[in-house]
C-alpha positions in Angstrom: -93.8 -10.1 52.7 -97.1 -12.3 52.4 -98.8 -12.1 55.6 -100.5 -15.0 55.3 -96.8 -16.7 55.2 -96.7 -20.5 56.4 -94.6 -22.0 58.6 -94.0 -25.1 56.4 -93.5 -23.0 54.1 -90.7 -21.1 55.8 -89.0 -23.4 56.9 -88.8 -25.4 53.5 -86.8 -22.1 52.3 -84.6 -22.0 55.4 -83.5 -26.0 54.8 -82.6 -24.6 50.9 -80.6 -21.7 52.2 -78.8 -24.2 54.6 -77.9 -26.8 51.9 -77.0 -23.7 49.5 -74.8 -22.2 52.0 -72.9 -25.4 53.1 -72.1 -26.1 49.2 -70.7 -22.5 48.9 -68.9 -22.3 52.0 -67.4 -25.8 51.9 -66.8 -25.8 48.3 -64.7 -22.5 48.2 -61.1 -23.2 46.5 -59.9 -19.8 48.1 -59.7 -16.8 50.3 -61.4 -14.9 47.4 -64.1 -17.2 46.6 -65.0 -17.8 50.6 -64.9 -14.1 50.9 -67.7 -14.0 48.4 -70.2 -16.4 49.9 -69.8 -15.3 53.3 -71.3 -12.1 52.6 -73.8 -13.5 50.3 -74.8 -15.7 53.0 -74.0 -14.3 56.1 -73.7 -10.1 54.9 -75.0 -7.9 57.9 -76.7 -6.1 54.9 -77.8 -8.3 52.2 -77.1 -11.4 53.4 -79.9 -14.6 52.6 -79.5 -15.3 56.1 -80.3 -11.5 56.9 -83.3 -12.0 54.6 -84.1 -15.3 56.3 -84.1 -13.6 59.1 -86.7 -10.3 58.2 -89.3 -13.0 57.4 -89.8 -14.5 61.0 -92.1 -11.2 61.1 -94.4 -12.5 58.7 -95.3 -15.7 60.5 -97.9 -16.0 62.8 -96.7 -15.6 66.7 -97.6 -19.3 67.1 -95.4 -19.8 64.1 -92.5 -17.9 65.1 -90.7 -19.2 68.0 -90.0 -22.8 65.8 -89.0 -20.7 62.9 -86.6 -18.8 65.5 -84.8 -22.4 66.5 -84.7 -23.3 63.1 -82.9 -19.8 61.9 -80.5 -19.3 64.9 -79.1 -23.5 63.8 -78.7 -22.4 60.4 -77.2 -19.5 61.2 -74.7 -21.4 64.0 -74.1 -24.0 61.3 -73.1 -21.3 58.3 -70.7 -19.5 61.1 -69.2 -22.3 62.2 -68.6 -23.6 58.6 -67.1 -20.2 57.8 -64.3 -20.5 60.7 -63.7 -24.0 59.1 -63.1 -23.2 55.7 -61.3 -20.2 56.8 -58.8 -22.9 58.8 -58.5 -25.2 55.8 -57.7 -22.5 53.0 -55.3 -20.6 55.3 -53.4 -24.1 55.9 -53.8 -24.9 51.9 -52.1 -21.8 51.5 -49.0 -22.4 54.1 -48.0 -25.4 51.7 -45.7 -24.5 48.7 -45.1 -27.2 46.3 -45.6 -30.0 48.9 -43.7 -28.2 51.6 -45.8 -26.5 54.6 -44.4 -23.2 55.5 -45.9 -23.3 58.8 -43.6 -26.2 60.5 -40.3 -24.9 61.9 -37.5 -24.7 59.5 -34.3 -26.8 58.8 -30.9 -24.5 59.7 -28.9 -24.7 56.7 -25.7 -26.0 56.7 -23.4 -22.4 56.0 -19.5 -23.1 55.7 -17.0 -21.3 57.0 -12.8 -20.5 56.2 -10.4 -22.8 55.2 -8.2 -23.6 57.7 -5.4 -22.2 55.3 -7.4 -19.3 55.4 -7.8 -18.8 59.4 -4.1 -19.4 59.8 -2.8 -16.5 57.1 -5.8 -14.0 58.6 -4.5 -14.7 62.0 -1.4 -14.6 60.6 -2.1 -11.2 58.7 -3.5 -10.2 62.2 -0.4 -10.9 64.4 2.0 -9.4 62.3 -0.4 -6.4 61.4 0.2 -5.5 65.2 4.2 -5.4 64.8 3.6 -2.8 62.3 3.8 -4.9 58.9 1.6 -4.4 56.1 0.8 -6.9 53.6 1.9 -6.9 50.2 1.5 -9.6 47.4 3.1 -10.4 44.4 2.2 -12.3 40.8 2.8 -16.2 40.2 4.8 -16.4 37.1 8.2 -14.6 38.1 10.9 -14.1 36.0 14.6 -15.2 36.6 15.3 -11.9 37.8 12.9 -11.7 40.6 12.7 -15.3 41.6 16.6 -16.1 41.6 19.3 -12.8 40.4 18.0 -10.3 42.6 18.3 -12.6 45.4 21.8 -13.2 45.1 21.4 -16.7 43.7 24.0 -17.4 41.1 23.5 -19.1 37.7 25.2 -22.5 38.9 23.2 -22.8 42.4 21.4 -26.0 42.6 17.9 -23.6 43.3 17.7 -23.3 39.9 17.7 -26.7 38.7 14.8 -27.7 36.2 14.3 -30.5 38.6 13.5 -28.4 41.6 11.5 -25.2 39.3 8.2 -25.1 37.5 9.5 -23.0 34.2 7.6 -22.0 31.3 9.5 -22.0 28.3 6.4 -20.1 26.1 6.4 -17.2 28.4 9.0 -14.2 28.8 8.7 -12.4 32.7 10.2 -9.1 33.3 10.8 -6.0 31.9 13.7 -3.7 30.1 17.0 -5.2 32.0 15.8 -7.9 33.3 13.9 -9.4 30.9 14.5 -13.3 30.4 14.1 -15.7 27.9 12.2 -18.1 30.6 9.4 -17.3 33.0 8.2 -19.8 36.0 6.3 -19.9 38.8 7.4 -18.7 41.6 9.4 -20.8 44.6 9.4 -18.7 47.2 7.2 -15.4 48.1 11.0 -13.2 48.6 9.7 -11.9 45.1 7.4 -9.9 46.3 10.4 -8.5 48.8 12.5 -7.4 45.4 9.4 -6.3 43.9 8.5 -3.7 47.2 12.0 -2.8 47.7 11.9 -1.5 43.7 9.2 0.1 44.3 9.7 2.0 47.2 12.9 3.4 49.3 13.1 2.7 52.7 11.8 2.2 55.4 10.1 -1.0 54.6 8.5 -3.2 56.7 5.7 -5.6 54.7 4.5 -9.4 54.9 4.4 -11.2 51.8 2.0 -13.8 51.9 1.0 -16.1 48.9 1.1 -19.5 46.9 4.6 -21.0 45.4 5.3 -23.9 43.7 8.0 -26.6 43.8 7.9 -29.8 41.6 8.0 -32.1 45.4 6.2 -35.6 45.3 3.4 -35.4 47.3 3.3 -37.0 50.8 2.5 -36.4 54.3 4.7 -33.1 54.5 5.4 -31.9 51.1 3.2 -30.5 48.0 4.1 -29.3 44.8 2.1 -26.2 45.8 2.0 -24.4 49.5 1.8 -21.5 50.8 4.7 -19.0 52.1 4.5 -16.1 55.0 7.8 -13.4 54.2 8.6 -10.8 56.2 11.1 -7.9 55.6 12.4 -5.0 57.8 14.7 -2.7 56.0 15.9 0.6 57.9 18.7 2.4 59.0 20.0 0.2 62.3 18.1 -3.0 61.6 20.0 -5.8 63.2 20.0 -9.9 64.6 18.3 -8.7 67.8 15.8 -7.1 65.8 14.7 -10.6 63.9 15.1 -12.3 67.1 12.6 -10.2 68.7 10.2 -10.3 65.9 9.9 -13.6 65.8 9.5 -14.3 69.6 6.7 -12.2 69.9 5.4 -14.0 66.7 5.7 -17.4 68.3 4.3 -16.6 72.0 1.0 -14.7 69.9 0.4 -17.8 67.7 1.5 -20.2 69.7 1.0 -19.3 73.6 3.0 -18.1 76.0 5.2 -21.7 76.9 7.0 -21.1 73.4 10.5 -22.2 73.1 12.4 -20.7 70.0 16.4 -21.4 69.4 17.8 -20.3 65.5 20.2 -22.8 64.0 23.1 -21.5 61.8 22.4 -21.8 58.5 23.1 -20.7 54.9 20.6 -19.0 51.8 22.3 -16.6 49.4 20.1 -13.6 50.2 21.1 -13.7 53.9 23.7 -12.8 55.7 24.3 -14.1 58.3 21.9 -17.2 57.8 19.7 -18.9 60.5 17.0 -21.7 60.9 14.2 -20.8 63.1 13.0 -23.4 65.6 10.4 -23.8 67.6 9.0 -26.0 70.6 5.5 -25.5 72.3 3.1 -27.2 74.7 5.9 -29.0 76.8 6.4 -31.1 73.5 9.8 -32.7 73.9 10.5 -32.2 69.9 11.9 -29.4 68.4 10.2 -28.6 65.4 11.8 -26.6 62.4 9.7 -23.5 61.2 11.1 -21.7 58.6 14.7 -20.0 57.6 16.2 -16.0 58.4 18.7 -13.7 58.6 20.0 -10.7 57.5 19.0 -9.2 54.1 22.1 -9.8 52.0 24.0 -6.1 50.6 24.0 -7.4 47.4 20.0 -8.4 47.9 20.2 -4.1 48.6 22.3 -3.1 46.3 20.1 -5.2 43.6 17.1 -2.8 44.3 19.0 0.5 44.6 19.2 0.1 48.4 23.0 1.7 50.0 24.0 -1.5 52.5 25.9 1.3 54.1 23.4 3.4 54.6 20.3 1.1 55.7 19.8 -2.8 57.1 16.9 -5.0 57.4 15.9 -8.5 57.9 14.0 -11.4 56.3 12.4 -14.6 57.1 9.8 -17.2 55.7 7.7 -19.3 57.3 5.6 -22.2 55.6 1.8 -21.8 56.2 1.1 -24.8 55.9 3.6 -26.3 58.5 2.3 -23.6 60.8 -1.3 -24.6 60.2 -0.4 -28.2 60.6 1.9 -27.6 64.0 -0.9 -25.6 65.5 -4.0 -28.1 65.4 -2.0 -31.5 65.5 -2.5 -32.5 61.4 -0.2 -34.8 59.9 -1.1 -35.2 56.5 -0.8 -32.0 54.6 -2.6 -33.6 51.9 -5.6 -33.3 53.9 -5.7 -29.6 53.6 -6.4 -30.2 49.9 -8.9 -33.1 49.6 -11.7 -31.3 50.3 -13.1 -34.0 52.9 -15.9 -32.1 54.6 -15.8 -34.0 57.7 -12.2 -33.3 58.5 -12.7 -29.2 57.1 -15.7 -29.1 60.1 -13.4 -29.9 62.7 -11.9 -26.3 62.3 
């Protein structure tokens, strides 16, 4: 270092490393590139302000103590513009195609189960305690399934083309029962012939599932709903049997205050036939729920079952209906529209 250094001089190249560090530091377009002039200006080793710095020894003492003030502003002014470009690429970097990943975020909207859905799980649930597994069954049925093995004769109205979705291009079953006519299914007791052919007894399942029925749609009737079908079939399975099943079912699903009565009724795969009703909530209305009775012998004898050696009950109840009963719809249409305001109330 010249000896003979002047303070002019000096401080001439102390204004240029100011002006040259405040275009670098400000200037940076990145971590990287701040990174880079920071230790070219302000490097503990071989910084220019380090340099700057080792020439204050050069001046004369008069010289020095000006040179001092002017070095330790520069200095404060580089450090402080450091901090600030530091701030301002950090926040640069938080925003991602105009969006700043720093503010809080928006909760997303998640969805959750169909009604439908939390009515045949709680369903499933309730009935899983009783000791009934679930079983399910295909759509398109054949006659023999959906109508023969159920003990419902050729002439019965059931099978009217009004009242039955068939499909004249399909054939459904198999060896025996084969048929020139498939169809979607109208009830989920398909599944019941299907198990019971399957399997000897005992049997004790829950058939849960879609079926269709050419209905005009209105407030209470679809040409698609949904069907809960329960069997019991053992040795000494009798009325008091279904009647128990069902109460339990009723004060589970629907509280403890549950009224149930069964109407005499009449379906060809039951023997004796009843309608179940139900009444809830101190409602003054009686409100029908589904049909049951006694599986039928010919329904056993159908499968390979000896009605003298084994029993069992049946009964179907309408998922829907349940579903509409329990939170106060009247519409069953609006289980199908989709209206996201009315799903979010569930």
């Amino acid at each position: 270092m010249n000896p003979t250094d002047s303070l002019e001089s000096a401080l001439a190249d102390l204004d240029s490393l100011a002006s040259a560090g405040r275009l670098a530091l400000d200037g940076a377009g990145d971590l990287a590139l701040l990174e880079a002039a920071r230790i070219e200006f302000l490097g503990q080793k071989q910084g220019r302000l380090k340099s700057a710095q080792e020439r204050l020894k050069a001046l004369e003492p008069t010289a020095r103590k000006a040179y001092g003030q002017r070095f330790n502003l520069v200095k404060g002014e580089l450090e402080a513009l450091l901090e600030a470009s530091r701030e301002r690429l950090a926040a640069k970097a938080q925003v991602v195609d105009g969006i700043d990943v720093a503010l809080p975020g928006i909760r997303p909207v998640l969805g959750h189960r169909h009604p439908l859905t939390q009515t045949t799980e709680e369903l499933t649930e309730i009935f899983g305690r009783f000791g009934f597994a679930v079983a399910r069954g295909p759509e398109v049925e054949d006659l023999w399934h959906n109508f023969d093995a159920l003990n419902i004769p050729q002439s019965h109205p059931a099978r009217d083309p009004i009242d039955n979705f068939y499909l004249s291009s399909a054939r459904g079953g198999a060896g025996l029962h084969e048929r020139p006519w498939a169809m979607l299914r109208s009830q989920t007791s398909t599944v019941q012939i299907r198990v019971m052919e399957s399997q000897p007894p005992p049997v004790r399942i829950i058939a849960i599932g879609r079926v269709y029925r050419p209905d005009t749609v209105d407030a209470t009737h679809s040409f698609m709903f949904h069907q809960i079908e329960g069997l019991m079939v053992q040795k000494g399975v009798t009325m008091a049997d279904l009647k128990s099943v069902l109460s339990l079912f009723a004060r589970a699903y629907l509280g403890e205050d549950v009224k149930i009565r069964f109407r005499p009724s009449f379906f060809p795969f039951t023997e004796p036939s009843v309608e179940v009703d139900m009444l809830w909530h101190g409602k003054a209305r009686w409100v029908e729920m589904g049909g049951a009775g006694m599986v039928d012998p010919n329904v056993l004898r159908a499968v390979g079952y000896d009605p003298e050696e084994v029993s069992g009950f049946a009964f179907g109840l309408g998922i829907e209906r349940l579903c509409m009963r329990r939170h106060g719809i009247d519409d069953i249409r609006l289980l199908y529209q989709n209206d996201v305001g009315f799903l979010r109330q569930f």
